[in-house]
PAZAPA-4460 file (N, C-alpha, C; in steps of 0.05 Angstrom, whole numbers, plus 32768, in hexadecimal, padded with zeros to 4 digits):
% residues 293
    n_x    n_y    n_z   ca_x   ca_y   ca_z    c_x    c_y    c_z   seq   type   mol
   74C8   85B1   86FD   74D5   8597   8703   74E8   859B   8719     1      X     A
   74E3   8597   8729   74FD   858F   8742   750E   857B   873A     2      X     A
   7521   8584   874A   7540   8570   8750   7540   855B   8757     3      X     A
   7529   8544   8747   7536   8523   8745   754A   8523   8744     4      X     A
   7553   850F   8752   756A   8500   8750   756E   84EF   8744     5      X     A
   757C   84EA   872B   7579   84CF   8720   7591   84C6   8712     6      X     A
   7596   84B0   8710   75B2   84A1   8706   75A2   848D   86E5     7      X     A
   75B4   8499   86D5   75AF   847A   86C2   75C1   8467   86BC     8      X     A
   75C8   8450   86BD   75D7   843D   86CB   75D1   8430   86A9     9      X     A
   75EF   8438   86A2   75F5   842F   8685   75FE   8447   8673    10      X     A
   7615   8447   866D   7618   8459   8653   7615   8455   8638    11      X     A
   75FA   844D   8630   75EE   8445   8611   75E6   8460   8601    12      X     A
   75DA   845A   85EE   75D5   8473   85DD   75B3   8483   85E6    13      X     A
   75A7   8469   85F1   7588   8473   85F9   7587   846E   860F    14      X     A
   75A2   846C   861A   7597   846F   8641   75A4   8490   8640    15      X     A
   75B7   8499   862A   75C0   84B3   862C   75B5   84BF   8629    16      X     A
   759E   84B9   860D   7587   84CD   8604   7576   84DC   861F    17      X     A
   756D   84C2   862A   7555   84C9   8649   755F   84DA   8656    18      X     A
   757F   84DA   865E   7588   84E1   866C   758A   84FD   8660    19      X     A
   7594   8508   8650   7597   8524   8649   7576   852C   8649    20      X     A
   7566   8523   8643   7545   852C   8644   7540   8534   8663    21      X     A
   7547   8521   8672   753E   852C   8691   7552   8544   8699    22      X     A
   756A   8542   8697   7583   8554   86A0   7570   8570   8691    23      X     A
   7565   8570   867E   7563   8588   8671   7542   8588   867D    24      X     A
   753A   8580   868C   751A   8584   8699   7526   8588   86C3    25      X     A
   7540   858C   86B9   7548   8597   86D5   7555   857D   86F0    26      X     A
   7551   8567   86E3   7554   8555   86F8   7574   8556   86F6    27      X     A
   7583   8544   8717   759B   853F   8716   75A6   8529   8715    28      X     A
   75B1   851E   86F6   75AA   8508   86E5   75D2   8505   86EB    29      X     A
   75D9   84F2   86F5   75E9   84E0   86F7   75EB   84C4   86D9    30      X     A
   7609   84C8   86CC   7609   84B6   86B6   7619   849C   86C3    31      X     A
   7615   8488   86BD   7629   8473   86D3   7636   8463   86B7    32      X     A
   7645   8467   86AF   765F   8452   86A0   7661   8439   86A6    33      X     A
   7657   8420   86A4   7668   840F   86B1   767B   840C   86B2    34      X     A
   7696   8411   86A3   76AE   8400   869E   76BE   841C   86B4    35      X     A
   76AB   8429   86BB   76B6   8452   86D2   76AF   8444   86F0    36      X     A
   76C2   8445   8700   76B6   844E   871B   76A5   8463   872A    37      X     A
   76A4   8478   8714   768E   8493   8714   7681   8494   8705    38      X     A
   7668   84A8   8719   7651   84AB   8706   765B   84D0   8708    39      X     A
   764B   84D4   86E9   7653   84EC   86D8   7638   84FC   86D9    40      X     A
   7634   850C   86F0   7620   8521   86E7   7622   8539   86CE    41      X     A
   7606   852E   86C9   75FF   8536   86AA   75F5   855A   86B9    42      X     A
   75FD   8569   86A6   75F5   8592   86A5   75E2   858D   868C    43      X     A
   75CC   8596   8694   75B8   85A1   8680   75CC   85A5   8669    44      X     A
   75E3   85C0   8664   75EE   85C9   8656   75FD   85BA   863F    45      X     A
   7606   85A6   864D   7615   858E   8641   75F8   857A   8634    46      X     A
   75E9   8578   863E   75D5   8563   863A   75BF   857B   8619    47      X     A
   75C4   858E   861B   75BC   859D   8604   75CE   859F   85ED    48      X     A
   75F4   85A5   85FA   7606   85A7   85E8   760F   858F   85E1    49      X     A
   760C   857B   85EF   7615   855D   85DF   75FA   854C   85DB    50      X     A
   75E9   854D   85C8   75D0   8540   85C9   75D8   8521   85BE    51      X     A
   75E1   851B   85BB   75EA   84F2   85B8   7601   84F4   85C3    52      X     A
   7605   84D3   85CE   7621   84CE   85D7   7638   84D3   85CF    53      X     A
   7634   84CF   85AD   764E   84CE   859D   765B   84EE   85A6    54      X     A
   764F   84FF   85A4   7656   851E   85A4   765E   851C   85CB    55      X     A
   764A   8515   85DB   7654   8513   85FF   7671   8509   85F6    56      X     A
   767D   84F2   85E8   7692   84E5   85F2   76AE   84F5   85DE    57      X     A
   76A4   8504   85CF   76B7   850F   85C3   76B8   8526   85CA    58      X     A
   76A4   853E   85D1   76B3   8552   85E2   76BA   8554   85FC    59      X     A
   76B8   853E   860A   76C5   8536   8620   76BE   8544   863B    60      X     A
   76AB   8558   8639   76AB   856D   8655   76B4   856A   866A    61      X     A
   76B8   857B   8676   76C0   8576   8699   76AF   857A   86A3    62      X     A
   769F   8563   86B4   7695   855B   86C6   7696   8550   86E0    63      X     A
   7683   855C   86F8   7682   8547   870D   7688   852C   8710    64      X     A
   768E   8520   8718   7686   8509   8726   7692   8501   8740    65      X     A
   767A   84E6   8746   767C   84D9   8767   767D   84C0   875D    66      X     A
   7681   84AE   877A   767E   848F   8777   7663   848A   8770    67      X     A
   7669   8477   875B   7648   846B   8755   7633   845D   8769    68      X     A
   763F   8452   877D   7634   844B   8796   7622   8465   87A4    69      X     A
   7631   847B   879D   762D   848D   87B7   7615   849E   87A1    70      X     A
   760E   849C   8786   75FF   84AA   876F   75EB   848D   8773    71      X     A
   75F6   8479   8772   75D5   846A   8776   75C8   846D   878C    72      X     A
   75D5   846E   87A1   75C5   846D   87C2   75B7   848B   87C2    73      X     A
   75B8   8499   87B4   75AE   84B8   87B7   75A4   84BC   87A5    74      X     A
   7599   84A4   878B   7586   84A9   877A   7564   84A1   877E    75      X     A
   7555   84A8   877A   7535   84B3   8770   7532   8498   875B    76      X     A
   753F   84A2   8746   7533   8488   873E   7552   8487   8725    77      X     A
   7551   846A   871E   756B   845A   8717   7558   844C   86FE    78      X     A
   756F   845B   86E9   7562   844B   86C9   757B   8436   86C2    79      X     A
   756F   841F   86C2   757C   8410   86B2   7589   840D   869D    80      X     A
   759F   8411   8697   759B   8411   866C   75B0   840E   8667    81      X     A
   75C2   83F1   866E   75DB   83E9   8670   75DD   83DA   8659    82      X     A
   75F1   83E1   864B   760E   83D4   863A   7606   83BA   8632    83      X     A
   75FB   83A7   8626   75FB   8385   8622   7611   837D   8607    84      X     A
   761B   8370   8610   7633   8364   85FF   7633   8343   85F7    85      X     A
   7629   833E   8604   761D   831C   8609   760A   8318   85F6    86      X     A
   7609   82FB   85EB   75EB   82FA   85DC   75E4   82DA   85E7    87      X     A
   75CF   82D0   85DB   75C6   82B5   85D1   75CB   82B0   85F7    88      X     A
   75CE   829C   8604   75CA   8293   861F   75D5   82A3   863B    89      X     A
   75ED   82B3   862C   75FD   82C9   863D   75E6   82DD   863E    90      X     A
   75DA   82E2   8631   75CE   82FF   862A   75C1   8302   864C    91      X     A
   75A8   82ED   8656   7597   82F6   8667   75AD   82FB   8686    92      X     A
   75BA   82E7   8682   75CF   82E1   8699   75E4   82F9   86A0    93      X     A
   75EA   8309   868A   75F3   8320   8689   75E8   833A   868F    94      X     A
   75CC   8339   868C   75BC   834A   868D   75B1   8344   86B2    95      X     A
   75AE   8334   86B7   75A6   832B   86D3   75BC   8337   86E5    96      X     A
   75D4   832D   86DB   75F3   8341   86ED   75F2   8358   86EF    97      X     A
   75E6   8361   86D7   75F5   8384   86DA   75DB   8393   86E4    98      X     A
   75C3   8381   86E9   75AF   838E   86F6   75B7   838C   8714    99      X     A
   75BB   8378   871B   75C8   8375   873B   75DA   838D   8740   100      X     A
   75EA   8389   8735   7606   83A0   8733   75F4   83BC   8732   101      X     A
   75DA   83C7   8723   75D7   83DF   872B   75C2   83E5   8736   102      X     A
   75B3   83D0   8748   75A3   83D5   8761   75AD   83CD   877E   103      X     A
   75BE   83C6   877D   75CA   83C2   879F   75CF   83D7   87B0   104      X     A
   75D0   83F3   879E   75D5   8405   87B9   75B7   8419   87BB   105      X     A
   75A7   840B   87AB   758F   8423   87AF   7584   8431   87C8   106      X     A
   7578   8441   87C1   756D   8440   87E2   7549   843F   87EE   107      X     A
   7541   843D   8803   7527   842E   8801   7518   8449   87F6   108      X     A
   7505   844A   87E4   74EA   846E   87E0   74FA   8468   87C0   109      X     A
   7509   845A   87AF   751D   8466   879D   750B   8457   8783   110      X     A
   750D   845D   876C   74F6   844D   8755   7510   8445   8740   111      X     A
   7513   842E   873E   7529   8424   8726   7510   8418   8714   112      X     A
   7518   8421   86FB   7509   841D   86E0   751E   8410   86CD   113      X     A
   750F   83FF   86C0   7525   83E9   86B0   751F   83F4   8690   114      X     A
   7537   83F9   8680   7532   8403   866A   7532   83F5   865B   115      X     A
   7545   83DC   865F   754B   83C6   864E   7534   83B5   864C   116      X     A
   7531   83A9   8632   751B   839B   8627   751A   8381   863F   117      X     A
   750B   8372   8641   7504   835C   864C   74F3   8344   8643   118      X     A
   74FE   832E   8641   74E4   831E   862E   74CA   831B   8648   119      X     A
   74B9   830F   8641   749B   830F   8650   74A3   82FC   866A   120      X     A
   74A1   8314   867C   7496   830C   869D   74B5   8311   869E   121      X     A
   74CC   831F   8692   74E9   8325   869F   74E5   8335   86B1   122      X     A
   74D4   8341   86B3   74D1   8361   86CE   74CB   8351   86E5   123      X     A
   74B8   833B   86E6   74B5   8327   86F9   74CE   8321   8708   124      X     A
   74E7   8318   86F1   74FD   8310   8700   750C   8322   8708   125      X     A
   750A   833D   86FD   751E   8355   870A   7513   8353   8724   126      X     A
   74F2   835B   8725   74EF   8361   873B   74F3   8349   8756   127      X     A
   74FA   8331   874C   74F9   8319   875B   751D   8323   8767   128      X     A
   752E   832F   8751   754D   832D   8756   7550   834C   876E   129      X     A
   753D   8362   876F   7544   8371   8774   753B   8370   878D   130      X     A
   7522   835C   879A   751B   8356   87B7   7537   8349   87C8   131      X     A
   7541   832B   87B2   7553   8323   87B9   756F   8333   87C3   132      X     A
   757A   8345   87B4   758C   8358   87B4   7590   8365   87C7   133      X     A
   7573   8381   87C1   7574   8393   87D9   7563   838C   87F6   134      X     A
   7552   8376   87F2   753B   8377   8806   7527   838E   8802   135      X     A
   751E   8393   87E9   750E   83B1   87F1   74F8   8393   87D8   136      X     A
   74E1   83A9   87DB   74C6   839A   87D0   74BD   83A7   87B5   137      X     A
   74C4   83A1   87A0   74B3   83B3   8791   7495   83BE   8795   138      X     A
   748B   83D3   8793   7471   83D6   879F   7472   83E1   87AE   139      X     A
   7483   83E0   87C3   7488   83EA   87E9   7494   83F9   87E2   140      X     A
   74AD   83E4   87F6   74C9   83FC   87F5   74D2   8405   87E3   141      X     A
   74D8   8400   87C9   74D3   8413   87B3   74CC   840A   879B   142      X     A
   74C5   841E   878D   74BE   8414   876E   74CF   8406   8758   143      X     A
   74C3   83F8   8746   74C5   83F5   8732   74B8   83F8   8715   144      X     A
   74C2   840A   8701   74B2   8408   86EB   74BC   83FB   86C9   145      X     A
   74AF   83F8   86BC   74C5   83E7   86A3   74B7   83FE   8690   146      X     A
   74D6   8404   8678   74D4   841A   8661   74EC   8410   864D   147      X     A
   74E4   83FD   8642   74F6   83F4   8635   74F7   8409   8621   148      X     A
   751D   8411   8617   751D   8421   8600   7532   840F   85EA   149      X     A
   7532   8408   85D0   7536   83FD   85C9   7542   8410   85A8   150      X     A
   753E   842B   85AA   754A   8438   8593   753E   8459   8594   151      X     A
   7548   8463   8580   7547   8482   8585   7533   848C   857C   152      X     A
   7523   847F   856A   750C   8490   855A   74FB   8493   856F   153      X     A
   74F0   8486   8581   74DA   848A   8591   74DF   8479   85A8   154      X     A
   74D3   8481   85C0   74DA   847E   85E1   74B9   8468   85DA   155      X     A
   74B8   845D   85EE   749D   844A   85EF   7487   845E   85F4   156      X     A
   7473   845D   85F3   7459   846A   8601   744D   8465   861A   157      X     A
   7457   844A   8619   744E   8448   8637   7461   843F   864A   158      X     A
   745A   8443   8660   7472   8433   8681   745B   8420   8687   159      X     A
   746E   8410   868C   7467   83FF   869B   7468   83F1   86B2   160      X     A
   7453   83FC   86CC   744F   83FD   86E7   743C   83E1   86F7   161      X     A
   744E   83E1   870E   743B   83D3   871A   7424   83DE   8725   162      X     A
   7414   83D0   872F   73F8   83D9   873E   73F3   83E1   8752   163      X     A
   73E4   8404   8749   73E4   8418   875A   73FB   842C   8759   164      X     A
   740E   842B   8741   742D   842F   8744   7424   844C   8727   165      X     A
   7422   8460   8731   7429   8472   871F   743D   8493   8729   166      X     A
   744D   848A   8721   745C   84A6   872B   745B   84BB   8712   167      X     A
   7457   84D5   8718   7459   84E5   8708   7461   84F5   8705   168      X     A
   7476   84FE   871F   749A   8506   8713   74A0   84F5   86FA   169      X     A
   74A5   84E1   86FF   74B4   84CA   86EA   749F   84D0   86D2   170      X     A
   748A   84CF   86D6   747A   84D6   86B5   7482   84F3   86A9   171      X     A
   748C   8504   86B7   7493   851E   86B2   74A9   851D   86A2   172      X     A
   74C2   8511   86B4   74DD   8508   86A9   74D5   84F6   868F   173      X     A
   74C8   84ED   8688   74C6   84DC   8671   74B9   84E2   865C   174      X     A
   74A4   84F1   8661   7490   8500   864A   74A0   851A   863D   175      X     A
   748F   851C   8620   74A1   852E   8618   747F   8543   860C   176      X     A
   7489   855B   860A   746D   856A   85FD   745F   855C   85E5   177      X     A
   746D   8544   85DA   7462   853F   85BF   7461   851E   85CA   178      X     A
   746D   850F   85E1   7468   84F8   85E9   745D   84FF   8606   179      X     A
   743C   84F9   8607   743B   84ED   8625   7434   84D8   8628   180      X     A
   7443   84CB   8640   7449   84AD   8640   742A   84A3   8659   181      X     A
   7423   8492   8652   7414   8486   8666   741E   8470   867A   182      X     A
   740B   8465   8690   741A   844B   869B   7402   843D   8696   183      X     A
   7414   8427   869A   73FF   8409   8688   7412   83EF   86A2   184      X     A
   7405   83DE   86A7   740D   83C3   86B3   7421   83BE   86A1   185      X     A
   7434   83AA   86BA   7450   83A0   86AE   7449   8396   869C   186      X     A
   7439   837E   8695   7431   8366   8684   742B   8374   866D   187      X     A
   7420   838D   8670   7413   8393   865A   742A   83A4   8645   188      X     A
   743F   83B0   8651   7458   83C5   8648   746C   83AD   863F   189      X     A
   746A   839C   864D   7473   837B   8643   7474   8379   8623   190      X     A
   7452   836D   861B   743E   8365   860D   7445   8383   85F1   191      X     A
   7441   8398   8601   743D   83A9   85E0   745C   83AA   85DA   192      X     A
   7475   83AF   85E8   7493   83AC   85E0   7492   838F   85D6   193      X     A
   7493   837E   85D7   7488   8364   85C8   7485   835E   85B4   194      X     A
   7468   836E   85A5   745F   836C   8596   746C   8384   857B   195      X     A
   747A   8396   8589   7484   83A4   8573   74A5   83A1   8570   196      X     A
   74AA   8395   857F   74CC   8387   857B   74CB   836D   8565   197      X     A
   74B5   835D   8571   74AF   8348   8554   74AA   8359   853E   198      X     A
   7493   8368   853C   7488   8368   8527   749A   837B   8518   199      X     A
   74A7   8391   8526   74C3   8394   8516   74DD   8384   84FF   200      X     A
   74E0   8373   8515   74F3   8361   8510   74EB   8343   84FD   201      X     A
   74D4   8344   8502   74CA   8330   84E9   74C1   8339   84CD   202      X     A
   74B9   8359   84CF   74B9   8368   84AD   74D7   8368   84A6   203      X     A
   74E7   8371   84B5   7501   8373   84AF   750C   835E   84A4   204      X     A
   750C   8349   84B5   750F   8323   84A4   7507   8324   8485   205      X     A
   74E9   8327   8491   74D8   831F   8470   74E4   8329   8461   206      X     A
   74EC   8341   8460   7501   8357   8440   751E   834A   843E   207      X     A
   7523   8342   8451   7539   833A   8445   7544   831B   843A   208      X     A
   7531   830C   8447   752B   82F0   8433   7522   82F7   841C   209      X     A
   7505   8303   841A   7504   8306   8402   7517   8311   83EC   210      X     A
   7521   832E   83F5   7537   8338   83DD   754B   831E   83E5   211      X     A
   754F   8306   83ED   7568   82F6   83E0   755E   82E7   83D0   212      X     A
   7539   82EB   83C3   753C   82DE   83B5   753D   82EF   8396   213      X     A
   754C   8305   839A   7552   8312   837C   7563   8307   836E   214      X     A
   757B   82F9   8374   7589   82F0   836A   7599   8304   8352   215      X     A
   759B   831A   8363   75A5   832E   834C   759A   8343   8330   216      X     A
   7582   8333   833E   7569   833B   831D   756D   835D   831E   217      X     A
   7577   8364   830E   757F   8387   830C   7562   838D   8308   218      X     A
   755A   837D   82F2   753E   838F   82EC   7521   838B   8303   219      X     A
   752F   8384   8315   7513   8383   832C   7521   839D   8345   220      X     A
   7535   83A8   8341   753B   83C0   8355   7528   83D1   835A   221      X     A
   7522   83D3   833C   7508   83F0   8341   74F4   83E8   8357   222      X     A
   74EF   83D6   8351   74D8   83C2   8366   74DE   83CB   837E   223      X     A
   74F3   83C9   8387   74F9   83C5   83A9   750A   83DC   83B8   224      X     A
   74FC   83F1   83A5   750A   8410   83A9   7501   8419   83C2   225      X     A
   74E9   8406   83D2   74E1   8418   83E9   74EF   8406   8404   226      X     A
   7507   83F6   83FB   7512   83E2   8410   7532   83EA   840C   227      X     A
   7536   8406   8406   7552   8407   83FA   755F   8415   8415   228      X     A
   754B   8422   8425   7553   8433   843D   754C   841C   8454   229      X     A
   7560   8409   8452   755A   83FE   8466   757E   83F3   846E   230      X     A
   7589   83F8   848B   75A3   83FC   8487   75AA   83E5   84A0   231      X     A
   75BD   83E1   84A6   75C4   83C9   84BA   75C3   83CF   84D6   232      X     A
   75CB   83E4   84DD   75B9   83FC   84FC   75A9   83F8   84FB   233      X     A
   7595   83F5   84EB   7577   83FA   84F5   7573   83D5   84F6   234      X     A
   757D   83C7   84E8   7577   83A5   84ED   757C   839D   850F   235      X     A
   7595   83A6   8511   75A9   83A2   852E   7593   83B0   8543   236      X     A
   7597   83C5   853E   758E   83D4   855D   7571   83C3   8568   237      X     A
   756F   83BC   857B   755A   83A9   8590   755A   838E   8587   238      X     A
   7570   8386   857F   7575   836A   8578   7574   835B   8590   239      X     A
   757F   8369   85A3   7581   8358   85C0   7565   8355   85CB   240      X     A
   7553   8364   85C3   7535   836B   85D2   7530   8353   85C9   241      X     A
   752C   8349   85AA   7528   8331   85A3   7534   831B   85A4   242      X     A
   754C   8316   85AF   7558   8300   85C1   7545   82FC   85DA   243      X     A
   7547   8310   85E8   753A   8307   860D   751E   830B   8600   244      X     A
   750C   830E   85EE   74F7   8308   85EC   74FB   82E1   85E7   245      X     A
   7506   82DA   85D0   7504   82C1   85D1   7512   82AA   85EF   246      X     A
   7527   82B9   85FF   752F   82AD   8613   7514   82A5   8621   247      X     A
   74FA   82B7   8620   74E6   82AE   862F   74D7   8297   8632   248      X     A
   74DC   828C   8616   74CE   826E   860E   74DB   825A   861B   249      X     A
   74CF   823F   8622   74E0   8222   8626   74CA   8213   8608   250      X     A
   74DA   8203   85FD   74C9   81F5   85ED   74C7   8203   85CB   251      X     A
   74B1   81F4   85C8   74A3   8207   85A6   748F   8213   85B5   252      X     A
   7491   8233   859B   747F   8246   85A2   7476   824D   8588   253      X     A
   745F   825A   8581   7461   826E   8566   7473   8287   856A   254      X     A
   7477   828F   857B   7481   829F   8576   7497   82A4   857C   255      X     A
   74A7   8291   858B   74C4   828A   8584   74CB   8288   856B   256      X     A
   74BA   8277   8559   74C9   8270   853A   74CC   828B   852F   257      X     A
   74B6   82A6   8533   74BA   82BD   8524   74CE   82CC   8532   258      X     A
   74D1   82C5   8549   74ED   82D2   8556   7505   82C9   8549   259      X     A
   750B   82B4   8553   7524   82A8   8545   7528   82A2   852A   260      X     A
   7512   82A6   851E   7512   82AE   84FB   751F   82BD   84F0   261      X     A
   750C   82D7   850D   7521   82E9   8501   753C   82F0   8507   262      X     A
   7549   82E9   8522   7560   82F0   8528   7576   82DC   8512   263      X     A
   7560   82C9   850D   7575   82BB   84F3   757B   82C5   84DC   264      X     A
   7565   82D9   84D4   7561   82DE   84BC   7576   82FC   84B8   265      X     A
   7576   8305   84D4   758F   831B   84D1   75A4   831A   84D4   266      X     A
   75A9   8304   84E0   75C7   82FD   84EC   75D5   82F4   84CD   267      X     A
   75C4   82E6   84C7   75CA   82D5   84A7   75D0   82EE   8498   268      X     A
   75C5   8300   848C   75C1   831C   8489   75DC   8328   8489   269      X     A
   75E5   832B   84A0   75F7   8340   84AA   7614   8322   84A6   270      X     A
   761A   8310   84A0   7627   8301   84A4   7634   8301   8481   271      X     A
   7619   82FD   8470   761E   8304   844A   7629   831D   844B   272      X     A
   7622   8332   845E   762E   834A   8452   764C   8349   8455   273      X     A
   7651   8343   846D   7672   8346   847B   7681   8330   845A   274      X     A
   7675   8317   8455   7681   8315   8443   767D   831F   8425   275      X     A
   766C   832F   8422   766A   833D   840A   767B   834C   8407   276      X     A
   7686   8358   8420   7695   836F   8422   76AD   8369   8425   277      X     A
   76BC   834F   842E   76CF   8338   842D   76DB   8338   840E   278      X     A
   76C5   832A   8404   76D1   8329   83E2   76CC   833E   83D3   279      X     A
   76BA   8357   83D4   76C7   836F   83CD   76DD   837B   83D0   280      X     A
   76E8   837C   83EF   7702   8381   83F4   7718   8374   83DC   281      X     A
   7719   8359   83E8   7728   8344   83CD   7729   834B   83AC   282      X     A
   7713   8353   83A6   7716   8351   837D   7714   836A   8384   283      X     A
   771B   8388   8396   771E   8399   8393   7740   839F   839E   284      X     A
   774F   8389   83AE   7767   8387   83B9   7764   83A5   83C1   285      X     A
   7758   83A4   83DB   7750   83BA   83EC   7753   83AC   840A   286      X     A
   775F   83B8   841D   775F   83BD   8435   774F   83CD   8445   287      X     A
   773F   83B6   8460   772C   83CC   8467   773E   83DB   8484   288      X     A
   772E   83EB   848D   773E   83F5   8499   772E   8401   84B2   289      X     A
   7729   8405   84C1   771B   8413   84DA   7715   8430   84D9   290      X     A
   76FD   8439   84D5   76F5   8459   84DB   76E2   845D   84DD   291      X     A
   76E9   847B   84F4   76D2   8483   84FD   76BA   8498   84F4   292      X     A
   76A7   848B   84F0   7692   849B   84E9   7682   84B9   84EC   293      X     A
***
């Protein structure tokens, strides 16, 4: 593996993951902070001794860094995988900013790959924002590929390239001995992230309407012993995937209703608990209190 250059533009938990995977396949992997004026080159060493963020941000290493300007213009290729804080109509409009914000200084030969989910035909509009921006062409002057990551158990299988578009540095950096990734058309890396963000997120719904309708029944627990490992992390994480999936629709869809079913059906979800845990506090005259995990 030679010395790519590469920046990942967001300090999340699975733009960190990628990033310690390439740093440790030799590349020179730039971390960009937004809320930092520097980007933080990642050491193999560090990227083996701190394997998740939580551990990077608590032993604190001493590290390099340059202006993030001067780490994007000198990067190979620029991963997306920024911070969203915004939901419901802010969400896309937010996500549209901070994409501007980390392709303006690219430079022309350079491949930016979007990690963040997109509802159907959003790569259309990156790539419509990123002609506008830099003047470079996806296709031409430089690439674009989409790899949405959306949680830790597993990286996607496929990238998603335009036509004629396969680089295989970048499949190197992304494959692992036990994942090799293929490329597949945008539409199509679209289409299968899609279909497993719903179909996720609508089993997840279904269990939990149903168990409200136990109504307490002690003697139906045994029943639902194989829905007991199911925890509020794993509901949350790619919640936003399924927001900008439904942002895609105007009108009625089928499959808006199973989208927004479900983001109802969790939000409702996670809303009973906070007050479950409300009036526990109360008939336990308990104070909650802030800590860390």
């Amino acid at each position: 593996m030679g010395k790519e250059k590469v920046v990942v533009y967001g300090l999340t938990t699975e733009g960190y993951l990628i990033a310690c995977q390439m740093a440790i396949k030799g590349a020179d992997v730039y971390l960009v902070d937004e809320s930092s004026p520097t980007a933080i080159l990642l050491k193999p060493e560090v990227a083996k001794n701190c394997p998740n963020i939580d551990s990077f941000k608590e032993d604190e290493p001493l590290l390099a860094m340059i202006p993030i300007d001067d780490a994007i213009s000198k990067a190979d290729y620029l991963f997306f995988t920024p911070r969203i804080r915004k939901i419901n109509q802010d969400l896309k409009a937010e996500v549209s900013s901070k994409f501007k914000d980390a392709i303006k200084e690219i430079k022309k030969g350079s491949t930016v790959i979007c990690c963040l989910a997109t509802g159907f035909d959003g790569n259309k509009e990156n790539i419509t924002i990123l002609k506008h921006v830099t003047s470079f062409e996806a296709g031409k002057s430089v690439s674009y590929y989409y790899f949405p990551l959306n949680g830790l158990s597993e990286t996607p299988s496929v990238i998603g390239s335009l036509p004629k578009s396969k680089d295989n540095k970048l499949l190197a950096l992304l494959s692992t001995s036990k994942d090799k990734k293929t490329f597949v058309d945008i539409s199509s890396a679209e289409h299968i992230h899609a279909i497993h963000t719903i179909k996720r997120f609508s089993g997840i719904c279904s269990i939990l309407e149903v168990c409200k309708l136990m109504n307490n029944n002690t003697e139906s627990n045994a029943t639902f012993d194989d829905f007991k490992n199911m925890y509020l992390d794993d509901m949350i994480n790619g919640l936003d995937d399924l927001r900008l999936l439904g942002s895609s629709f105007e009108g009625t869809n089928p499959l808006l209703y199973l989208i927004n079913g479900s983001i109802r059906g969790i939000t409702g979800y996670a809303k009973r608990l906070i007050e479950i845990i409300r009036i526990t506090l109360k008939n336990h005259e308990l104070k909650a209190s802030k800590t860390k995990i």
